[in-house]
Each structure stands twice: as C-alpha cells, then as structure tokens.
N, C-alpha and C positions, 0 to 999 in steps of 0.2 A: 727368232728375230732376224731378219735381212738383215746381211754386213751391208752397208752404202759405203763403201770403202773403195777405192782403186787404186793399188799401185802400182806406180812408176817413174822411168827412170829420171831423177836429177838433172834440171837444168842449172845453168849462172842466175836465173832469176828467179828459184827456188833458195838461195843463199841466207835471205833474213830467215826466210820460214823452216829452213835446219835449224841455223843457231837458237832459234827461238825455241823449237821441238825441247834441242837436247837439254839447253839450258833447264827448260823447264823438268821433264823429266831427269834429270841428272843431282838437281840442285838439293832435294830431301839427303844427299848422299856428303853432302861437305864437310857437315858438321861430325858424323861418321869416322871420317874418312882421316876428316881434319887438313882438307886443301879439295880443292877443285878435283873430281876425277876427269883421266886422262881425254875422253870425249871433249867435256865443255872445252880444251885448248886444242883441240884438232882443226886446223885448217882448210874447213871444207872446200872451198874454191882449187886449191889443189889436188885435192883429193877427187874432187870431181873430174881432173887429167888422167889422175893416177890408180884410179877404184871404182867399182861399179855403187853406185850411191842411189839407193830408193828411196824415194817418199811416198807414203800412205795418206790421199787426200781422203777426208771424208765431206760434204756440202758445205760444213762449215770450215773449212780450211785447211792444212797440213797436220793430223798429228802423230807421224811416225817417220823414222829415219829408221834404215838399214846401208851401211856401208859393208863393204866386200873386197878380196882381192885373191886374185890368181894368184896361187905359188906353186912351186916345181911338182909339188907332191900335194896338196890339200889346197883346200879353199880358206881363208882365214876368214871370221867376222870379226871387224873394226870395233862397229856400233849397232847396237839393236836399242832406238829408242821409242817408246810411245808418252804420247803426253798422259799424266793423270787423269783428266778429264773422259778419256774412252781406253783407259784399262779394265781389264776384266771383261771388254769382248770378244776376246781371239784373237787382237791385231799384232800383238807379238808371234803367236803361232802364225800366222800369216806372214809375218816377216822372215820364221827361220821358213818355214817351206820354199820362200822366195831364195833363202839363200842356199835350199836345195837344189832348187831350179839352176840358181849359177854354175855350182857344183858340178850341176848334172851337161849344162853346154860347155863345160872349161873342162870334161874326161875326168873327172877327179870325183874320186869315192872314198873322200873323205872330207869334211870340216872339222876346223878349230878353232874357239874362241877363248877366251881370259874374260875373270873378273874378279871385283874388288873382293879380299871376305870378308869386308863391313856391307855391302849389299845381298845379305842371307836372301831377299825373296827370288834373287838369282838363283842361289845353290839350291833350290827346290825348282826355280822354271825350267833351267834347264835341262835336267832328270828328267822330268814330267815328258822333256820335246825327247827323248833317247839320247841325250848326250851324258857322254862318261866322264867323269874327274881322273884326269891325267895325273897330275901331281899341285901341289902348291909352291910358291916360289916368290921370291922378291924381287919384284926388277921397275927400274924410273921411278924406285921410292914409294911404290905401292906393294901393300902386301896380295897378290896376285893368285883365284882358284883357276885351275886351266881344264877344260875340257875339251872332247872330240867324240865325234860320231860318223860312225858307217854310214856312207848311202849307198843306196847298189847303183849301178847303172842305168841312167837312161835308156828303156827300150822305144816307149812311146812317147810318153805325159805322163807325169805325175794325175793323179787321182785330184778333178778340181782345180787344178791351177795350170791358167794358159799362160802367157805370155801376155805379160801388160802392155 
C-alpha cells in the first residue's frame, strides 16, 4: 500500500491540528493513567520556539505529531503522536526515523524518550523501533518507562527518508 503521507515541519497555523492530533490520540490513555498524560497539557505554540515539531499530513488532514529537542549529549522525543484513525500503517515508525534524521543533523548518536507504563502498546513499539529500557522512574506524578537508542552517524541519508 502507498504511504500518502508527508512530513513536515510545524508551523503557528498547524496549532488547532496538534492539539487535535494528540488529544485524540492520547485520550484512550486518561482513564489509565487516571489524569491527562503529559502531551495533552504541553504547550505547542512554544514549543514550536523551543523544539523541532513534525506533523504528518495525510489528504485528509494532519494525523501525526513528532516533537523533538537538541540536548548536549542525545536528542530527546517529547511526543510521538498518531491519530487512531491511520495506526497500524507505519506512521509512527515514520515518525521515530524522522527523529532519526534530527539526531543525525544535531551530531548526536543517541535518542531518548519516556513513557507512561499504563500505555503497554508503547513498551512493545518501541523494542520493535531498537530502543532499549533504560530504567523506570517516577517524575511530574507519572509513573514513567525510559528508553534510548544508538544511531550511528550520518554518512549520507538514511535509507528512504529525505528531508521533508
């Protein structure tokens, strides 16, 4: 099946169609979780100063969000969100390769992400993408699984994936 997908980067007038993304994808997790996870209250308009912020359109409109951010030593993921609607056709793996790519223009060979462990279909995605369980931890009132993963360095392009 053709992906009809494009991503790229976040503008201000991408803002309803985040909040809308993550809400929707994020919202199966409340009752979980038992309060909002940390995504639905993130600030997108700032973060779009402060973070490299993807969205994955597809014809029928935005449904994916990847936020990102340089740090001294690793590249952190914020947010990986896909709507329900178009899960389970690669657009999350489309989203960590993208946050490969950042990785790979910001020198950094490494990522790291956090997530909730009442969101188990995480603790099996992202194994499946090569990312390792660092430790588990408690922090902002969430019970918190942490992972990271090696990328090598940039020699040319990643396999497939240009620049949006």
């Amino acid at each position: 099946v053709l992906r009809r997908a494009v991503l790229r980067r976040a503008t201000v007038d991408d803002l309803d169609a985040i909040d809308a993304v993550v809400r929707e994808a994020y919202r199966k997790y409340v009752d979980r979780i038992g309060r909002e996870p940390a995504p639905m209250d993130a600030d997108y308009a700032a973060l779009l100063e402060s973070a490299t912020v993807w969205v994955l359109s597809t014809p029928d409109g935005v449904h994916g969000v990847l936020v990102t951010h340089v740090m001294s030593d690793h590249l952190f993921v914020e947010t990986v969100a896909v709507t329900s609607a178009v899960q389970g056709r690669g657009y999350g793996a489309m989203l960590l390769a993208q946050a490969e790519l950042d990785a790979h223009h910001a020198g950094l060979d490494e990522i790291r992400l956090y997530t909730n462990v009442a969101m188990t279909e995480n603790l099996t995605f992202y194994p499946k993408h090569g990312y390792v369980e660092t430790h588990r931890g408690r922090e902002d009132g969430y019970d918190r699984v942490y992972f990271a993963k090696s990328v090598a360095p940039q020699s040319d392009q990643s396999p497939g994936q240009g620049p949006p």
